[in-house]
Structure formats: C-alpha cells, structure tokens
C-alpha positions in Angstrom: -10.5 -34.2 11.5 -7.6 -32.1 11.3 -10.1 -29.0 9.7 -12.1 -29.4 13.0 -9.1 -29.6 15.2 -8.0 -26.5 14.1 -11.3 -24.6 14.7 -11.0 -26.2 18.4 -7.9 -25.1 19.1 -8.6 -21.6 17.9 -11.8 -21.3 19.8 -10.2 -22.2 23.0 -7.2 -19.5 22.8 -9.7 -17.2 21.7 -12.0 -17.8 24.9 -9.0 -18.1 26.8 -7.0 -15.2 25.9 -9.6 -12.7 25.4 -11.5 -13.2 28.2 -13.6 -9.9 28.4 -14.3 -7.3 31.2 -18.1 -7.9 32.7 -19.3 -4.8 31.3 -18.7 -5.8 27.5 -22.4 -5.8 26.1 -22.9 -9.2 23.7 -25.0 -7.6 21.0 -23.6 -4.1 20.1 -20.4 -2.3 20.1 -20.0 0.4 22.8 -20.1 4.2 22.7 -18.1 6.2 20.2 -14.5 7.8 21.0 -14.6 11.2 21.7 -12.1 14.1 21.9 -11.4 14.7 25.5 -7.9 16.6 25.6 -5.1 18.0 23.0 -1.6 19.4 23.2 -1.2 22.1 20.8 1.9 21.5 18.4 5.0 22.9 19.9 7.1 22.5 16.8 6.5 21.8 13.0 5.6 18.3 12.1 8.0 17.8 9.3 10.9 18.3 12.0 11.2 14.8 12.8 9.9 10.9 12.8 6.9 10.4 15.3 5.8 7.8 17.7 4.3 7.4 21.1 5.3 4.9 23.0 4.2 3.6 27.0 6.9 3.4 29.1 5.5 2.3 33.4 3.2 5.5 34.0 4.0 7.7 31.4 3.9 8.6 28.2 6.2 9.4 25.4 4.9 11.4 22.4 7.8 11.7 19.9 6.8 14.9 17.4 8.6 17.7 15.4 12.0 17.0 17.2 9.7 17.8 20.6 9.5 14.5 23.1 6.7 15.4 25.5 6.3 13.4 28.7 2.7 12.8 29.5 1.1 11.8 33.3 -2.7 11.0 33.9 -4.8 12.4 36.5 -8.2 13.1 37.2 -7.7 16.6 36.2 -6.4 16.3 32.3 -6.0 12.6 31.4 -3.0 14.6 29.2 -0.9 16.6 32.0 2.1 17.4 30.2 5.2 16.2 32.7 8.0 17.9 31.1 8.7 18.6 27.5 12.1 18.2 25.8 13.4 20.0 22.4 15.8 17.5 21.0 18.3 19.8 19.8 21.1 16.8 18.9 18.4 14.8 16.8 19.2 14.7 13.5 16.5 12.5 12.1 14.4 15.2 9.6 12.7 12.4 7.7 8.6 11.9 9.0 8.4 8.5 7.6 11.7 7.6 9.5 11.2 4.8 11.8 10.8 4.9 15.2 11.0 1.6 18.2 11.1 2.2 22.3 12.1 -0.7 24.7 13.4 -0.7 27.9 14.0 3.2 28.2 15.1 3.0 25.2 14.0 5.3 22.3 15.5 3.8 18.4 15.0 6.3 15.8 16.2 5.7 11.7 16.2 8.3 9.2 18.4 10.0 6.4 20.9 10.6 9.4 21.1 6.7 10.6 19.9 4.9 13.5 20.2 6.8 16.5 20.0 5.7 20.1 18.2 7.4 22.7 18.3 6.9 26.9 14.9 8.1 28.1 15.0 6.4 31.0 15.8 9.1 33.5 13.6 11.5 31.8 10.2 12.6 34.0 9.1 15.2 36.2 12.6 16.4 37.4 14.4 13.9 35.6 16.9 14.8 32.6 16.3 15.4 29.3 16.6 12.6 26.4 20.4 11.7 26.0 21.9 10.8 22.8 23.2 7.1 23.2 24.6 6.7 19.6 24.3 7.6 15.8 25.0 5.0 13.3 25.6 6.4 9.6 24.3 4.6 6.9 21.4 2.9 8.3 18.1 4.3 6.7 14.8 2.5 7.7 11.0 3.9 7.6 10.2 0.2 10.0 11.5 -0.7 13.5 10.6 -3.1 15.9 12.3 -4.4 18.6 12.0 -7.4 21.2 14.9 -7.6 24.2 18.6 -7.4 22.1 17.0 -7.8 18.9 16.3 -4.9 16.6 14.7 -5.8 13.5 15.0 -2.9 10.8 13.2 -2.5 7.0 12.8 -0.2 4.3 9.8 -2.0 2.8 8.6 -2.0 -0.3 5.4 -0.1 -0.4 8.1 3.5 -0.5 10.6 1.5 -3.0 10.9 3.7 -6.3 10.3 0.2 -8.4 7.9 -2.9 -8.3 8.8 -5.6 -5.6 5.6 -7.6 -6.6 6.3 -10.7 -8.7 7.0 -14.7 -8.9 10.7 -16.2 -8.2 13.3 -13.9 -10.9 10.3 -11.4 -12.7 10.5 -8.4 -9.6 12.5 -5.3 -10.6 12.9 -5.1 -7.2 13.3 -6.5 -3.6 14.4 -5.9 0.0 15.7 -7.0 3.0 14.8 -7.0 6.9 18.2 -5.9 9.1 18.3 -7.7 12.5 20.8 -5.6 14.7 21.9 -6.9 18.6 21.8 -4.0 20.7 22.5 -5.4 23.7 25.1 -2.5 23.7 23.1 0.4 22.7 27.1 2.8 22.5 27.7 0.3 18.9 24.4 -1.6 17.7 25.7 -4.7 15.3 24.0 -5.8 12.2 24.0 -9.6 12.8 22.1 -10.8 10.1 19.8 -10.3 7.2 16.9 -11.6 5.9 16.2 -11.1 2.1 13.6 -11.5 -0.3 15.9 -11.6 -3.5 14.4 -14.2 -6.1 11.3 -15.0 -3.6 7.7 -15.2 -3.9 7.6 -13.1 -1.0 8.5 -9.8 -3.8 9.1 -7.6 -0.7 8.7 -6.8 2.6 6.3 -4.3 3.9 6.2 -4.7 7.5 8.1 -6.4 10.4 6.9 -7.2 14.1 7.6 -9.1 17.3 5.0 -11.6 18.5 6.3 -13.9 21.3 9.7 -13.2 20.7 9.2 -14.1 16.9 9.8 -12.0 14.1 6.7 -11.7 11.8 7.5 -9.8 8.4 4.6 -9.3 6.0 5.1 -8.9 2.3 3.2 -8.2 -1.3 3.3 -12.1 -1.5 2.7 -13.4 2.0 3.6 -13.1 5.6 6.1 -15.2 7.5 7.5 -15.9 11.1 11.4 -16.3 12.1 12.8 -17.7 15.3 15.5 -15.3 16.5 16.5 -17.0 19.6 19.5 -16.9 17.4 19.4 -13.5 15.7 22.6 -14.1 13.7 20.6 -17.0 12.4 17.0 -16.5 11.6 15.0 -20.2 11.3 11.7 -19.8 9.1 8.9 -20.9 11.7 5.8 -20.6 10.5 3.8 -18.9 7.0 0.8 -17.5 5.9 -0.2 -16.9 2.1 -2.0 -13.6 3.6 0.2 -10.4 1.6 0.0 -7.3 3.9 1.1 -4.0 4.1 1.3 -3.2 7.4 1.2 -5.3 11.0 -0.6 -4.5 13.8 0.4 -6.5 17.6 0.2 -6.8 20.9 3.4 -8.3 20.9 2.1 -12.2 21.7 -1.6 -13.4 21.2 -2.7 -11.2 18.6 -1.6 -10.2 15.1 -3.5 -8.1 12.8 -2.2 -8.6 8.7 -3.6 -5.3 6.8 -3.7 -3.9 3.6 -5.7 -0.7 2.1 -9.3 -2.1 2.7 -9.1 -5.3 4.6 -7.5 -6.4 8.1 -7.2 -10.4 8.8 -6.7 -10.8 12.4 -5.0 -13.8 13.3 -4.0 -15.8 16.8 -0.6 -16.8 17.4 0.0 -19.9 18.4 4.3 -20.5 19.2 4.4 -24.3 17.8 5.6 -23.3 14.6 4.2 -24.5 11.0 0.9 -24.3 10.3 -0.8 -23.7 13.5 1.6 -20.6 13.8 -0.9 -18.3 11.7 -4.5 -19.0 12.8 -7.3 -16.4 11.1 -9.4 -15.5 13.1 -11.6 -12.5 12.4 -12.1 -10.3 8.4 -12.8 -6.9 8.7 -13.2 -4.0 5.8 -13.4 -0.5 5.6 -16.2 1.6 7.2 -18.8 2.2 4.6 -17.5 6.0 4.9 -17.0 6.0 0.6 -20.4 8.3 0.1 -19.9 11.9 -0.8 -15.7 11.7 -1.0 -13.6 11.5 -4.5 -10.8 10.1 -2.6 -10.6 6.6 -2.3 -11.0 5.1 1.7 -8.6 3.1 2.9 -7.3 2.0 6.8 -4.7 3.9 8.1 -0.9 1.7 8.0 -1.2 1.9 12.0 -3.4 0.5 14.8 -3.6 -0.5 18.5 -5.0 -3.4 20.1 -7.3 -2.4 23.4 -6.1 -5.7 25.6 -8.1 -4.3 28.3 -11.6 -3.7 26.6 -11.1 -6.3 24.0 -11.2 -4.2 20.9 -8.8 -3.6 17.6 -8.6 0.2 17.1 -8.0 1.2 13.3 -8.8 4.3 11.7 -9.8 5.3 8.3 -7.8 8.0 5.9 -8.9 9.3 2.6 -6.1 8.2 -0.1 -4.0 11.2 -2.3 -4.0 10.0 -5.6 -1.1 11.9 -6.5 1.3 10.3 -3.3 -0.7 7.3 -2.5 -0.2 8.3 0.4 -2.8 9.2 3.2 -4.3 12.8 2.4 -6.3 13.1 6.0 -7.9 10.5 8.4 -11.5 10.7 8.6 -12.2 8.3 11.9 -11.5 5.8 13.7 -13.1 2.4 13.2 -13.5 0.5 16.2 -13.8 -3.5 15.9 -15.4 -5.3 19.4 -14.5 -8.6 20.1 -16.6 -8.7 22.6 -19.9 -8.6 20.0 -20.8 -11.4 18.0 -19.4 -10.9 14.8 -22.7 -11.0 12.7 -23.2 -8.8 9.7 -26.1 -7.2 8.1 -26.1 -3.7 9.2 -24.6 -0.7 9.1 -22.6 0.4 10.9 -21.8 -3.5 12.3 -23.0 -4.3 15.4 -19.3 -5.4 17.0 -18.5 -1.9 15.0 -17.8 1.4 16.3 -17.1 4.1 13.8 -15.9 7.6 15.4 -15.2 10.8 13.6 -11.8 12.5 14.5 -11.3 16.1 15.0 -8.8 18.2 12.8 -8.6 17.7 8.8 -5.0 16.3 9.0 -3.0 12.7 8.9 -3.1 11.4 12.2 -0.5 8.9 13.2 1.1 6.2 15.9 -2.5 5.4 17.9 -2.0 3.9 21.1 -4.5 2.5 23.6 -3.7 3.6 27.4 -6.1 2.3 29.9 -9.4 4.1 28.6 -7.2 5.9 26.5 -6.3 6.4 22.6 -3.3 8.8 21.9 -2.6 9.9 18.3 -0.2 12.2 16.8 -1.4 14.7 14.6 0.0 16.7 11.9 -1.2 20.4 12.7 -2.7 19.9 15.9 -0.3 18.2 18.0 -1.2 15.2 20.7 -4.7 14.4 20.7 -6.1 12.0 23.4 -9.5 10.4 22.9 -11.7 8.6 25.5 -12.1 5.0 24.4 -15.3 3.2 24.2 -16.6 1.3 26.7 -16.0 3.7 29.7 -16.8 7.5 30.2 -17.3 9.9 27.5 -18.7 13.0 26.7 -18.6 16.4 25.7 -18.3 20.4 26.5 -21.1 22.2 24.3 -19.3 25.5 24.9 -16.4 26.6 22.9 -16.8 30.8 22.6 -17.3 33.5 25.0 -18.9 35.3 21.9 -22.3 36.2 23.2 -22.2 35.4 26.6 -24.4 37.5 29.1 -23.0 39.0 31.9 -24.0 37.9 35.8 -23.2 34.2 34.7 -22.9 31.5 31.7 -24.9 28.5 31.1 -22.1 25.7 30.3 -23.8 22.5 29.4 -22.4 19.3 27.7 -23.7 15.5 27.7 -21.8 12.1 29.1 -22.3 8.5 29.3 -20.3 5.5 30.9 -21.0 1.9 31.2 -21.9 2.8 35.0 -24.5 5.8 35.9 -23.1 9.1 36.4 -23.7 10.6 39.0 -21.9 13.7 39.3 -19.6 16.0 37.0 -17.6 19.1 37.7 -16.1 21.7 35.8 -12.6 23.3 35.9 -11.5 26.2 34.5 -7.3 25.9 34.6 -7.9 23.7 37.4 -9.9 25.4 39.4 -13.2 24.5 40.2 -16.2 26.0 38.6 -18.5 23.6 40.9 -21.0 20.5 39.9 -23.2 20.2 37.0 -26.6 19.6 37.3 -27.8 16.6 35.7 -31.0 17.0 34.3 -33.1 17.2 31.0 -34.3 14.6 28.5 -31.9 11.8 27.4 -30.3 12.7 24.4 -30.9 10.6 21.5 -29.1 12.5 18.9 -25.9 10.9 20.3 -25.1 7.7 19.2 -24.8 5.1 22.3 -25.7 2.4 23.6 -25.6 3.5 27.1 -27.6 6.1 28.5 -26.7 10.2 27.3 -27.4 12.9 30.5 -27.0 16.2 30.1 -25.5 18.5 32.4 -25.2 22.3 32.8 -23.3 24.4 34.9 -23.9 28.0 35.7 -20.3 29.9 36.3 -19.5 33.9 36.2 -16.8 34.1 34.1 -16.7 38.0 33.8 -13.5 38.8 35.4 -11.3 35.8 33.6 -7.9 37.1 32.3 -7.3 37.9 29.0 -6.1 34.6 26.9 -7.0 31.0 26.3 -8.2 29.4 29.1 -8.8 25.5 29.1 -12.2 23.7 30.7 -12.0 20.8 32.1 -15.4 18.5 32.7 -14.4 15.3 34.7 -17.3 12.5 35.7 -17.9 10.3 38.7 -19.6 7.4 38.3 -21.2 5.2 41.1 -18.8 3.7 41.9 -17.0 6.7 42.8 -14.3 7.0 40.0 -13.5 9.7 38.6 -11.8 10.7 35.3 -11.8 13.6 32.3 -14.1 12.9 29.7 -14.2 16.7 27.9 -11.6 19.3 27.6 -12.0 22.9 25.8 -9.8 25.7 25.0 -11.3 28.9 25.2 -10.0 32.0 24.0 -11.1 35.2 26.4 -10.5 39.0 25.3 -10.5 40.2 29.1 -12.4 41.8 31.5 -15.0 43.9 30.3 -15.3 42.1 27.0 -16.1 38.4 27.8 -19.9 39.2 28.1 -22.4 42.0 27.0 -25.0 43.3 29.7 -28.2 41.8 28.7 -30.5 44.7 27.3 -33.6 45.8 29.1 -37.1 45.7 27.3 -38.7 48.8 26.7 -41.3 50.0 29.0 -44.6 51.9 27.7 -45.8 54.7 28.7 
C-alpha cells in the first residue's frame, strides 16, 4: 500500500508540474539543436573560472576574465550588449567555482571568494564592480539560495580516495555554508562534514526549494537551512553522484559518468523527499572512439519545453578529465519513455560544433548557451521550435553578377518566410522551394530556401549572415548565423568564363 502510494503521489507531481506546451509530440523526441550564433573568444580560456548565468533579460557569460552581456532580438538571438575585461579579478583557476543571485556574481578560486555587483551593468550601465575578496577560501562548487552560500571542494579533484565505509577513507570533505546577507564581509556560519561517514565525500551541492542537496561517492542527502548556522538532515537517497543538475525546486537530476537518475522533490522531508523518477545512460556514441564516453559534469533543465539537456564528452585517460564534448543528448519528457531503439524515441542526440570542452549549458527560452574553450560563446537553437541552417560558408568560387545562398529550416509551425542579413542589412527573402530534405533528421517538416544576393562589392573582412524565420504565426527569430571571411572588391567572385564558339 505504501509502494503504490508512492507511485501515486509521484505520478500526480509529475502531471502536475510538468505540464507540457501543446506542441510536444507524444511519440518522438523533437528536432536536433543546431548552431545558430557564436561569439568569438575575446580572451584565453585559462584566464579565469566560467559560468553563464540569466539575470531578467540578459545574459551573463563569465569567460577568460571577459564578462559579456548578452540581449536577444530577432536579428542575432546573441547581440552582445556590452563586454567588460575584469581587470581586478584575480581568480586564474578554470575549475574555480562560480554562483550569480540577485545581481550578484560569487566567484572562488586560488585567490578566495570574491564578490561581484553586476547589477548596474547593461547597455550604458557600469562595468562589474568588485564587492569583496575573502583570502583563504578555495572552492571548485558554489551554489547559492537568498543569504545562504553553500561552498565545496568535492572530492572527485581530492589528491586521495574519499570512497569508503565509516573510518577506512584516506580522505574526506566538507560543504561551507557562508551568510552573505552582507556581500562587503561573507561569514562562514557553519559546516557540514563527511569525516568518518558513509557518505566518503562530497561531490556536488545544490539548492532545491530552499534545501541544500549535496551528493557524494556514497549517497546524496538534503539539509534544512532555514537555519544556516544549523543545518537539520531532511531527507536521503542511497543514489552516489558526481554532479547535480536543478531547476532549483521540482526537479533534481543525480549523475555520475554514464547514468543520470532524475528525481522529483517533494519538501516533506524523509523518504518522500527523494522520488526517482526517470534512468537515463549515455548516447550509444562509443563506436569508432578509444576514449571512453561519459556525460558532461553539467546540465540544464528546459522548464519551458519539458526536456533535460546533457551533453556527452569523450574521457582523457591521462586527467580523467573531459578531453572534448562530442554532443548534446537531449532527454523529452514529453515522449513516452519506451526503449528499444536507437537513438530513443524521447531522445534527441545533437552533434556540437568545435573539437573543444564545452562548459556551463543553459536553457534561454528556445535557447542553449555554452561556453567553449577555443571558440568562445556558442548559442544553439533548442528543439522543439525553429531551426535550421546557412549552406554557405566561403566566397571561394562564387560567380560574379550574384550568389546562390541556400540553407534548410524546420519549426513545429510552417515556415513561411525567411530573410537573410548580411551585418544587418537585408539581403531580401528566401524562396522556399525544392524537395523536402530527408537527409536531415526531424520530425517536423525540412524546406529549403535559397536566396540570390550580389555580394561583389562587400568590404574586405569577415562579414556575418544572418537567416531569421517567420512562422505562421507571424514570429520571427534567428535560426542560422555565419561568418564569412571576404578578400574585397574585385576578389570575392570570378567572372564566369564564356564557351568557345566554332567557327
């Protein structure tokens, strides 16, 4: 009775709580993501921690000691707003961690925890503004809720074991829980250790209704911090994890290197807290690759479109530590979770662009930011609305009088216009015609679309296109972006040649 209670109780937060938008198709998961705009890197990566974080109608990309303020419009779903060089940062550690609340940005390296204002900083705002620097506090995991900061250096990057029963690990840890209700002098209220426990060490911390949820080699548990100096156990799972994944109340995702438990949170404490709720694993991506898959330590939940958004990196043998992410791997919960296939059908697996680590995903309306290690701030357009692609990335052989550009996109609605920009300027509609292209996995309908500009007389250097859809119901966003590289007039074509006549 109590087993089937349970179940009920689940099922009903579930349907309640993840209520899905009309357009969510039952039996298959929805188009691929696809590349649709970057932001070359301004500064090394190695410079400083990284993040990007959603603060009202921006967005904050944290990169190479660069903050970069993003806006959406129709034209560039990644127009840059302003972007900062955060000369007084000292942070040089990658792995450092990194929290935002409030307008305010947390950062923890080799240097200590340092305090950022970004709350002023926009379009003809102010730059970032040192708040404080703290000496001696060294954490590679944040996360924050209101006052309370909770802080770790977890296990998986300690230079001994932390796995073990009660008195056999080498090693353990401890999670930090700072009030920063007064961001000039953060206090360290209290800690919570894992010294002589099961729980061997922490890996992970998070915030789900105001709870603290740390996950360790030898299970994950909840603590009330209504009173941060004194943490209350509250609820316990016997799933180990490396790494968390939240949407900060419903939803908690437990991870380690080839499987993902999802799990509803339910506030009542005890057993109930912890409810499983969906097991995913790895992409079959393994064929043709030495390196080992595994899913990247980061994710994003798509509240909107109902969807957990992973990706997949191949493993360095010699770190243990991600050598380049391969995908993204896309989990539907808006698809009956039925196996037998592959890929599955409430799976969506999407190839990234760039052989690098990519890092801190984040889902913004149709959105998904990452952070990249050589090419800077990639956005890609997420499944479920418009997508597409520009089939036209060189000058190299075009012929004078007038290029063919052409590209294909697909929405959940028809399509029924796109127009191209070149640096914001319009190059004029696309003609939508041709046969539906199969060779593009979807399962909504792929047009093509061509446009015929003269682009004889563009400037020398690289020039961005733009391609940006309307559907029927006459909204309009960016599904494609391209840089172009032009040499100048008089070299971005050749004259088409003439056949011989006869005589």
């Amino acid at each position: 009775m109590r087993v089937l209670s349970r179940i009920a109780l689940v099922v009903l937060v579930v349907a309640a709580l993840l209520a899905m938008p009309a357009f969510a198709d039952q039996y298959q998961a929805t188009c691929p993501l696809t590349l649709v705009a970057a932001n070359a890197a301004p500064t090394p990566f190695y410079q400083s921690p990284h993040g990007v974080f959603r603060f009202g109608t921006q967005v904050f990309a944290l990169r190479g000691q660069t903050l970069t303020t993003y806006t959406v419009t129709d034209l560039g779903d990644m127009q840059i707003a302003r972007e900062d060089f955060i000369g007084v940062l000292a942070a040089r550690e990658t792995k450092g961690g990194v929290a935002f609340n409030a307008g305010f940005l947390y950062i923890s390296s080799e240097a200590g925890l340092e305090i950022y204002d970004l709350r002023n900083v926009r379009a003809g705002g102010t730059a970032p503004i040192l708040v404080s620097r703290t000496s001696g506090l060294r954490y590679h995991r944040l996360a924050i809720s209101g006052n309370t900061l909770a802080a770790l250096y977890p296990a998986t990057d300690l230079p001994c074991s932390a796995i073990g029963p009660t008195g056999l690990q080498s090693c353990f840890n401890q999670i930090d829980i700072f009030n920063v209700a007064n961001p000039l002098a953060p206090v360290r209220v209290s800690s919570i250790s894992t010294y002589l426990s099961p729980l061997g060490g922490f890996n992970d911390v998070a915030f789900n209704f105001g709870f603290l949820v740390g996950t360790a080699n030898g299970g994950t548990v909840a603590y009330d911090v209504t009173n941060p100096a004194a943490p209350a156990f509250f609820g316990g799972s016997q799933t180990p994890g490396k790494f968390l994944i939240s949407n900060g109340s419903n939803l908690l995702a437990i991870g380690n290197d080839n499987v993902i438990i999802t799990n509803v949170i339910m506030p009542t404490g005890g057993a109930l807290f912890f409810n499983p709720f969906t097991y995913h694993t790895t992409a079959n991506l393994q064929v043709e690759r030495s390196n080992p898959i595994i899913f990247h330590p980061q994710g994003t939940f798509d509240q909107a479109n109902g969807r957990l958004i992973t990706m997949i990196d191949e493993l360095d043998y010699q770190t243990l530590q991600p050598a380049r992410t391969i995908a993204f791997d896309v989990f539907d919960y808006a698809t009956a979770m039925l196996e037998g296939r592959d890929p599955r059908q409430y799976e969506q697996v999407s190839y990234t662009m760039g052989d690098e680590v990519k890092w801190n995903p984040l889902s913004v309306g149709s959105l998904v930011y990452v952070v990249g290690e050589t090419t800077g701030t990639q956005t890609y357009g997420a499944c479920g609305m418009m997508t597409g692609n520009i089939e036209f990335d060189t000058i190299a052989g075009t012929v004078c009088g007038g290029a063919d550009i052409h590209g294909w996109v697909t929405g959940t609605l028809k399509i029924t216009n796109v127009e191209l920009f070149l640096d914001g300027g319009s190059l004029g509609s696309a003609a939508l015609s041709g046969p539906p292209r199969i060779d593009i996995p979807s399962t909504t309908p792929v047009s093509n679309w061509h446009v015929f500009a003269n682009l004889d007389t563009t400037t020398k250097g690289i020039h961005v296109l733009r391609a940006v859809g309307t559907d029927i119901n006459g909204s309009r966003r960016q599904f494609s972006s391209q840089s172009i590289l032009f040499p100048g007039p008089g070299s971005n074509c050749v004259a088409r040649r003439r056949a011989a006549g006869s005589h």
